[in-house]
N, C-alpha and C positions, 0 to 999 in steps of 0.2 A: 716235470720231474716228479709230482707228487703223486701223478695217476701213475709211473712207472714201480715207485719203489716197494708197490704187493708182491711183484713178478720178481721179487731180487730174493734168491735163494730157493725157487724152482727148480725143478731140476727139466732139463730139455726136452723130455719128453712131454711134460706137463703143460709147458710153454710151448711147446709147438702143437700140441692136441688143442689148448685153449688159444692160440691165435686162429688154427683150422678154422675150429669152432667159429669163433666171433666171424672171421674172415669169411665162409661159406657160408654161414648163415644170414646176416647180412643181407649180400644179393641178391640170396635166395630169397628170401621172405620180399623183397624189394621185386623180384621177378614175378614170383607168385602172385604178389598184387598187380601189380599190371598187367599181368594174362588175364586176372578176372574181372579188370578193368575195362581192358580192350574186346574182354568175350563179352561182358555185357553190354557193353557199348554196341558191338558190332549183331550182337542177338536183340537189341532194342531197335537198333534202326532196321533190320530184317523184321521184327515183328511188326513195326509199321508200315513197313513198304508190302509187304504182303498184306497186311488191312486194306493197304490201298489199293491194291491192283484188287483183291475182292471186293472191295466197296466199288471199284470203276467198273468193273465186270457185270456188278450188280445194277449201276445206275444205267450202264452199256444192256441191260435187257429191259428195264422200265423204258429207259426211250425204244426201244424195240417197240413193247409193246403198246405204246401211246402213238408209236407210226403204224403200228397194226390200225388202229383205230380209226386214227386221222385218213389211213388209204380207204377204210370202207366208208365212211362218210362221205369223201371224197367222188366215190363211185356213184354213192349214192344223188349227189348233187350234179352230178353230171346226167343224171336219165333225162333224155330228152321229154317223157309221158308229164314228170312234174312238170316241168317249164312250161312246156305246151298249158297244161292246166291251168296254173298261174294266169297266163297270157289271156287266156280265154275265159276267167270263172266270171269277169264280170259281165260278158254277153250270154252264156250259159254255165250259171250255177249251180245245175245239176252236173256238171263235171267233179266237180269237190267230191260228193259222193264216191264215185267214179278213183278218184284218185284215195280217200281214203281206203277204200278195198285193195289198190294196186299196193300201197305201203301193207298193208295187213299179209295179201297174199306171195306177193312176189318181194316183197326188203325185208321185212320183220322177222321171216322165219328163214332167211340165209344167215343169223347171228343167233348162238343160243345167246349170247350173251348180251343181246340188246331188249333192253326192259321196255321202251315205246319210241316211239318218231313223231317231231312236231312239224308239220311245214308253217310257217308266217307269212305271210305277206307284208307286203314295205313296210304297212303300218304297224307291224307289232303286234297284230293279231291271230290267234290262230287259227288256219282255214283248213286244217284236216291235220289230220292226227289217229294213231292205231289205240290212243287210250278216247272212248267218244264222248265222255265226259269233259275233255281240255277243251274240245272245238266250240269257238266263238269268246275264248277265254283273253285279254289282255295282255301282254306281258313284255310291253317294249321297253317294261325301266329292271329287266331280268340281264342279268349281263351274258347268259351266250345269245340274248337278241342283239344287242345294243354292241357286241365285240362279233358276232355272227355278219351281220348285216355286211363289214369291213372286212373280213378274209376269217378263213380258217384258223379256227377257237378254240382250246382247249380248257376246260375249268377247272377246276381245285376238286376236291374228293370230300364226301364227305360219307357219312355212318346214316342209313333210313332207319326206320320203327325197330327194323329184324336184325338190328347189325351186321346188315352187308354195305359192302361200300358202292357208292354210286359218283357219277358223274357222266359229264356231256363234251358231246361235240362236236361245233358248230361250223357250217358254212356257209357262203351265199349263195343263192339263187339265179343267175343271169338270164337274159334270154337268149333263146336261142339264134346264132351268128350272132351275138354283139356280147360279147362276154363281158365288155365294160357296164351294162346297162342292168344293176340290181333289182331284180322282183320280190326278193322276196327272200327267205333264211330258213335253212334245212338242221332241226337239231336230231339228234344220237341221244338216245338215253340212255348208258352202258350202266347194268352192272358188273363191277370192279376188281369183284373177291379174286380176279385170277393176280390182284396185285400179293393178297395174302398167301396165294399158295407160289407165287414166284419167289417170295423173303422165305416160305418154310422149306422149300426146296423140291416140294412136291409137282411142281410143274415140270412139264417137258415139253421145251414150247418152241415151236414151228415157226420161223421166221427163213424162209429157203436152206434149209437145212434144221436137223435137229440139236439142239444144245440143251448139257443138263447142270442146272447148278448144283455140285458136291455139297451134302449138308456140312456145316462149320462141327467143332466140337462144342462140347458142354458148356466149357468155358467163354466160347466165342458166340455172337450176337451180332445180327446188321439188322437196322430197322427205319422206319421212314415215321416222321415228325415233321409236323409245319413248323414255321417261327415261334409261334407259340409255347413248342413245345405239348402239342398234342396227339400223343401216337396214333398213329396209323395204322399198323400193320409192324410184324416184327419176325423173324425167325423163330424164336420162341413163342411156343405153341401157347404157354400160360401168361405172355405178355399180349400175345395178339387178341388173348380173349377180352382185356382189358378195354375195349373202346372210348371209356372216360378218363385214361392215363393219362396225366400230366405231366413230363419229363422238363428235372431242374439242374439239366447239367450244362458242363462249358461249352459246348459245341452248340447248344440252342441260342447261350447269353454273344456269342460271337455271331452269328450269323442273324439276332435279333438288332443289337449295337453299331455293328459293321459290316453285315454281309460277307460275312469271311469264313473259310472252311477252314477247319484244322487237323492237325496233327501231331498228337502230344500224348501223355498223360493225364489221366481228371479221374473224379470219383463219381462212379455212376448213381443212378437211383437210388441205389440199396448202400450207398455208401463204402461201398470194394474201390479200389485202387484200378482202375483197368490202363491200358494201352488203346489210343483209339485212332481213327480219321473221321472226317466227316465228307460230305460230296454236296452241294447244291445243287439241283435238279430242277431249271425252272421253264416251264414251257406254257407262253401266255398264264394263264391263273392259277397252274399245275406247279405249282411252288415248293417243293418240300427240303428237307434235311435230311440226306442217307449218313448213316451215324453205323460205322463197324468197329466196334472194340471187342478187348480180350481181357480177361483177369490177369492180374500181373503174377498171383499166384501160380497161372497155368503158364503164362507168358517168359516165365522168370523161371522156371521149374530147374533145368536144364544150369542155369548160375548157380543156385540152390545147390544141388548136385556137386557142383564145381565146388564151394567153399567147403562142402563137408568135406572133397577128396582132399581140396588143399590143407585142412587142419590135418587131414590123417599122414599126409605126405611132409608137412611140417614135422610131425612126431616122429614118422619113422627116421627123416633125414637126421635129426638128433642123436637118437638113438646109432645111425650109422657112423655120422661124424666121429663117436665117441668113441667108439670101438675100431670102425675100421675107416677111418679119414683117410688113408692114403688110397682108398677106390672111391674115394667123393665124387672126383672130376667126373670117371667114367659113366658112377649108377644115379648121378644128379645133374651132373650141367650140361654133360652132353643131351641127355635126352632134351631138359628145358630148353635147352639153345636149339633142337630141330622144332620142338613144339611151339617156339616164339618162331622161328622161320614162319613155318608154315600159317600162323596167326598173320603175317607180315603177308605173304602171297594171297589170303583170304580178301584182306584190307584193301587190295588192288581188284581186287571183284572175281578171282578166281579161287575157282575150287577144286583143280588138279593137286591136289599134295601128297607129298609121299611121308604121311605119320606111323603108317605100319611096318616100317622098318624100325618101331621100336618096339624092341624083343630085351624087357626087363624085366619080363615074371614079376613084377609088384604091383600096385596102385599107380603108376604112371604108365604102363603100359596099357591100363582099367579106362585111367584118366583119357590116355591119344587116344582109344578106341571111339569111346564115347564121344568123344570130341571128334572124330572124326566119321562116326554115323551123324552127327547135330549136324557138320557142313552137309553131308551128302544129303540128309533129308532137306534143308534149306536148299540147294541146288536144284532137287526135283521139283519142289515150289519154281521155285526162279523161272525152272525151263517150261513149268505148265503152264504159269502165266504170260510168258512170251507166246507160248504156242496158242491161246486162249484171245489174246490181243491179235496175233496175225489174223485168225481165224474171223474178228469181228473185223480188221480192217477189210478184209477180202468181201464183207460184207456188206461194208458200207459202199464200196464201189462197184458196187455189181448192180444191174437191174434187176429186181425180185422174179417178173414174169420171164421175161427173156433167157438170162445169165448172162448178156453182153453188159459190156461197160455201163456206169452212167453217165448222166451227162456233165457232174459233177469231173469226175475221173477222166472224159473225153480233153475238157477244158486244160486239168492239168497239164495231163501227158502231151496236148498241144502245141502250150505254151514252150515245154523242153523242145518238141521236135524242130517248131519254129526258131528257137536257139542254136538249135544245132544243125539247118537249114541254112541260117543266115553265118553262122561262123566256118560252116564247111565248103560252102555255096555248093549244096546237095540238093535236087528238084525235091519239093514237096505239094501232095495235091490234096484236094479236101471232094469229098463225096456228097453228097445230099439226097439220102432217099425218102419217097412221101410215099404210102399206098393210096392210090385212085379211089375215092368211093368209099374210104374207111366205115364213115357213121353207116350210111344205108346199111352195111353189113351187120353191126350192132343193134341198129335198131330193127333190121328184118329175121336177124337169122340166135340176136342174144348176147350177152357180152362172152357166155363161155367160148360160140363161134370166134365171137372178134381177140379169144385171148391166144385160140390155136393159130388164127391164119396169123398173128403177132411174133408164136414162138417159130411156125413154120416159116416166115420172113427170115427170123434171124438165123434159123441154122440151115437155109439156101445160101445167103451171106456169107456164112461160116465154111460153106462147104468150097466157092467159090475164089476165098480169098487168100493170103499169104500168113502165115501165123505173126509175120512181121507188122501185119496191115494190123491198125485199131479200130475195129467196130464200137458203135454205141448203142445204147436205143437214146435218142435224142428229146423225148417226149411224145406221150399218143403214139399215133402212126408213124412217126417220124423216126429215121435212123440215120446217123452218122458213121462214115468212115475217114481215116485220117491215114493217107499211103505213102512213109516214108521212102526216099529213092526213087521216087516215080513223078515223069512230066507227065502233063498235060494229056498227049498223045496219048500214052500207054496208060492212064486211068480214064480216058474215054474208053477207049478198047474193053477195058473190065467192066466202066459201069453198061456196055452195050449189050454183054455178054449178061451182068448179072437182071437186066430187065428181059431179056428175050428166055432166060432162066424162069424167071418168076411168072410172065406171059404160058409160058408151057408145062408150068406146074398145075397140078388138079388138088384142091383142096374138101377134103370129105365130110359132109354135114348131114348126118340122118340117111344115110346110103347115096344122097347127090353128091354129084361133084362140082364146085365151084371151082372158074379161074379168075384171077385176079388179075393187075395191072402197077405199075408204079412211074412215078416218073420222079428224074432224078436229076439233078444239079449239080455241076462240077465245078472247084474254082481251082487254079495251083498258085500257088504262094513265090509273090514276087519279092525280091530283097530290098524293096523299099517299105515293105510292110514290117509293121511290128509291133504287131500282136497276133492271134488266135483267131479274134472277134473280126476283125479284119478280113480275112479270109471267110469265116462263116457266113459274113451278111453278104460277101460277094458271091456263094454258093445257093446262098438262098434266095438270090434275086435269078438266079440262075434254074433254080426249081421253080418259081413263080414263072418264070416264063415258058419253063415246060406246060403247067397247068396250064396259061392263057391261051395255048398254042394246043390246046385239047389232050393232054394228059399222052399216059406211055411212052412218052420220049426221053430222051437225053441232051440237056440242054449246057453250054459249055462258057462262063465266065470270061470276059478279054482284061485287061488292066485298065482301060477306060470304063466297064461298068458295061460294057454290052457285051450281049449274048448274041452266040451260034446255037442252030439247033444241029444238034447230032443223027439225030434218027426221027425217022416218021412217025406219027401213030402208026399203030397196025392194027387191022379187025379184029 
């Protein structure tokens, strides 16, 4: 009663302009806060999720380029000339020689980017190398000997005299036909800087297709740090020159503590406020912290924006109430009530809204605008990064030389079909093809020969089969197909077709022509089987016995583990 009795002798108009008032305002101020509650809410978790598809983007080309690496080492550890060397230096010594010049001439200057090559022997010693001061040097308590020796090495990074970054990496040595039997360890000595120009954005870098990382804004930074906290490398051009940077932020103390990435809020180096993610990236001793934040200032820009409109829109709505409160409804709540709509359809993860149907000539009409370029430019993020992530999936399952499946992707897709074999009871058959003679080819004619008669295999294959059939390249020489809807019968019939194919092709090397041979292994998939792997070792017992039985054949799996031979050799 005591709050009423100010309002006792008002006259109606008075009292209904000041209940308007209080009544409409209210809400309103009660609405306006929670649109710029829910906007920043909903502009904080987009600033982070976009960090982090950029930082995975990012960490998605460092492994890139660390498999770049790991493949040329790879190749290199596989030349049959080391091995052979190895095998024989201690009956002739003068081989080492011999093999240091083939590292000098034919490995060293296929990489600019490779700084020297060590080879080892078991003991840890070094028996040739492109730098000739190292030979005869120790160095079996070096950890890419001591992690080399054991499989493929990759090592930590660090800064030489000139501040450029280095690092290695390692493989073993086996002998030739016994590939379980270690002679010896092949190291990589890479210089690294193309990690600095991949963070600045300056690279354009070749992984079976071209990909270019868009440089960040002013505001925005991604940069690679150990646990320590000692930069590496950064987008910023005046951070990366830093190579003694020590960074003291929450994403170092997390992944130092507990090995944990994050995604939050912290205050960086310089003490700013940023928005961030982190990634761990760890591959053997390649250990680091990819760290992408944003200033909150740049981050927040766009709320910013937001509260100055809502004070101006706070004012003018007063000023309306006052004067002309009986058009409240239409020039204030209707629009708020589409502009909270449309916050509401955001919040569900869509970006279809209809905000320009508000036609109020004032600062809300200012306000939907803006707000409705902020979704649409967040949307075009959204669909790059999807489109950015497809692009790397389609990458990872592909073979680099070939463009057929790999053998990762063959396994998967497998496994479905063999589910969907055994639930529909639909024939399914498995392929096995091997090239006759592979190495002599490499080793007589070069690996670039053995990489064309490789691509030229696959797109005989290709041309051969069903768009429905799954080709792979299986490893090496080897390829795999996987022939939905199809017995036994009718994927002998193809594989007969695709050997007497490849038999009659001419393969062109320095104006000769080579022919080649393959023999191949069939199994089809019984519904007692249940797996993949099941079928593949019965396929591949199936191509062994093509080989034993003198190669170019067609050899065809039973459910007891024995083989028919399909076709002859032929001259």
């Amino acid at each position: 009663m005591v709050a009423i009795k100010p309002f006792i002798g008002l006259s109606i108009r008075t009292k209904l302009t000041l209940l308007l008032f209080f009544v409409a305002l209210c809400p309103l101020l009660i609405l306006n806060w929670m649109s710029f509650l829910a906007a920043e809410d909903a502009l904080k978790k987009s600033t982070l999720s976009g960090l982090y598809q950029s930082a995975e983007y990012k960490a998605g080309q460092v492994y890139l380029y660390l498999e770049t690496l790991k493949t040329n080492t790879r190749d290199f550890s596989s030349d049959g000339y080391i091995k052979n060397a190895l095998e024989v230096m201690n009956d002739e010594p003068s081989v080492l020689n011999s093999l240091t010049e083939h590292l000098l001439n034919n490995k060293l200057t296929t990489q600019s980017d490779l700084l020297y090559i060590d080879v080892f022997d078991i003991n840890g010693n070094i028996v040739a190398s492109t730098k000739q001061e190292r030979i005869g040097i120790a160095e079996f308590d070096q950890s890419y000997y001591r992690q080399g020796i054991k499989g493929m090495y990759v090592s930590s990074v660090s800064h030489d005299s000139s501040g450029q970054l280095v690092g290695s990496i390692a493989m073993p040595l086996t002998k030739i036909g016994n590939p379980l039997s270690t002679i010896g360890v092949l190291v990589n000595h890479y210089r690294m800087d193309k990690l600095k120009e991949l963070f600045s954005g300056d690279l354009v870098f070749e992984l079976s297709g071209n990909t270019r990382y868009n440089k960040l804004s002013k505001a925005e930074s991604v940069y690679l740090a150990d646990f320590n906290g000692k930069l590496v490398t950064s987008s910023s051009i005046e951070e990366a020159s830093h190579t003694q940077q020590v960074l003291d932020i929450y994403p170092i103390e997390q992944a130092q503590q507990f090995n944990k990435e994050t995604n939050t809020i912290w205050q960086n180096n310089d003490g700013d406020s940023v928005a961030g993610v982190s990634i761990i990236i760890r591959v053997d001793d390649f250990e680091y912290l990819l760290v992408a934040e944003k200033k909150l200032t740049e981050a927040f820009s766009h709320i910013q924006h937001l509260k100055a409109q809502s004070y101006m829109l706070l004012f003018s709505t007063i000023v309306v109430i006052f004067f002309i409160s009986t058009l409240m409804a239409y020039f204030i709540t209707r629009p708020l009530n589409n502009m909270m709509s449309c916050i509401d359809v955001i919040n569900t993860g869509h970006f279809d809204i209809d905000i320009k149907s508000i036609k109020s000539g004032d600062e809300l009409e200012l306000l939907a605008m803006k707000f409705y370029d902020m979704t649409q430019n967040i949307k075009v993020m959204r669909d790059d990064l999807i489109d950015k992530n497809a692009k790397l999936y389609e990458l990872s399952i592909r073979d680099e030389m070939t463009g057929l499946y790999n053998h990762r992707h063959l396994i998967e897709r497998g496994e479905y079909c063999v589910a969907e074999a055994n639930r529909y009871k639909k024939p399914l058959s498995f392929v096995m093809v091997d090239i006759d003679h592979f190495k002599p080819i490499n080793d007589n004619f070069g690996h670039p020969f053995g990489d064309i008669v490789l691509s030229g295999i696959a797109e005989l294959l290709r041309g051969q089969l069903r768009s429905c059939d799954i080709i792979s390249r299986y490893g090496g020489e080897e390829f795999a197909i996987l022939m939905p809807s199809t017995n036994i019968v009718d994927a002998t019939a193809v594989a007969e077709k695709l050997r007497t194919k490849v038999a009659s092709h001419s393969f062109e090397h320095n104006g000769d022509k080579h022919q080649l041979t393959i023999s191949v292994g069939l199994a089809e998939y019984y519904h007692d089987e249940d797996s993949m792997m099941k079928i593949i070792a019965r396929a591949d017992k199936a191509l062994y016995r093509s080989k034993e039985n003198g190669r170019n054949r067609v050899s065809v799996a039973s459910s007891m583990i024995e083989l028919t031979d399909c076709s002859q050799a032929t001259a």
